[in-house]
N, C-alpha and C positions, 0 to 999 in steps of 0.2 A: 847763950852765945849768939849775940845779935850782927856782932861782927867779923870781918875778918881781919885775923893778924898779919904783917907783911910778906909772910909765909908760905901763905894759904890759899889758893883758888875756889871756887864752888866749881858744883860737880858737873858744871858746862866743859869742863878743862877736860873731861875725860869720854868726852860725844864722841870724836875720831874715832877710839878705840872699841867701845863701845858698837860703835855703828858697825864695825867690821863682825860683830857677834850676832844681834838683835836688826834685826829687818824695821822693825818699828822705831821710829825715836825714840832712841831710849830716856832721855831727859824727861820725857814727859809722866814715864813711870810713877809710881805713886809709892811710897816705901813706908812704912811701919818697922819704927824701928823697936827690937826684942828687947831690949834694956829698960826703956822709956815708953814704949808706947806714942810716940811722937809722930804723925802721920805727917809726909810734906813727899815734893815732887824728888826725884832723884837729881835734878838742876840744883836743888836748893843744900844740896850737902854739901860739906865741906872735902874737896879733892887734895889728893896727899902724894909724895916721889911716883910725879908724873913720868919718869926717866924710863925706869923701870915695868912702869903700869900703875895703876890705883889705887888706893886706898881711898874711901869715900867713910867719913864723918857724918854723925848725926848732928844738922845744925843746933839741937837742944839740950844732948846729954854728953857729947862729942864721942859716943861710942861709936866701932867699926861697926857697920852696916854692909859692906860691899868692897871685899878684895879683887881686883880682876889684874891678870897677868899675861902680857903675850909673847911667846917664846917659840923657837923654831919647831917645838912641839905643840904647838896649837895655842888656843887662848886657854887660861884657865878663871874660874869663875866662883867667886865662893860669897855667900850672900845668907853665911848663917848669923848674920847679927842683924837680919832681916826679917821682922816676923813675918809681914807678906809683901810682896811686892806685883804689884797691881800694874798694868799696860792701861792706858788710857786710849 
């Protein structure tokens, strides 16, 4: 998955929300994804119904790597299609 479809953002689309979570830029994170094994920056994912919150894509396998959701109940964060995720 070298490209994106008209669709699709990378996972710069989702630094706002993000930042409100993670003190550290998050973008710069480093993610292993559990499916593939694919190491890349959490920038270089593919971001998904930004409206809502995130969905972040594996740019190589296009597995879910990283749900986050922000709701008048707080952020929620879920990052089990992540095998590790690394702060640079």
């Amino acid at each position: 998955m070298d490209t994106l479809d008209a669709n699709e953002l990378d996972g710069n689309a989702a630094a706002g929300l993000l930042a409100s979570v993670f003190v550290l830029d998050a973008t710069r994170a480093r993610i292993v994804c559990a499916a593939c094994g694919h190491d890349a920056a959490l920038a270089e994912q593919r971001a998904f119904a930004l409206e809502l919150g995130a969905v972040l894509r594996c740019p190589n396998c296009a597995d879910i790597t990283v749900r986050i959701a922000s709701t008048r109940h707080g952020v929620f964060i879920d990052m089990r299609g992540a095998q590790v995720v690394h702060f640079v």
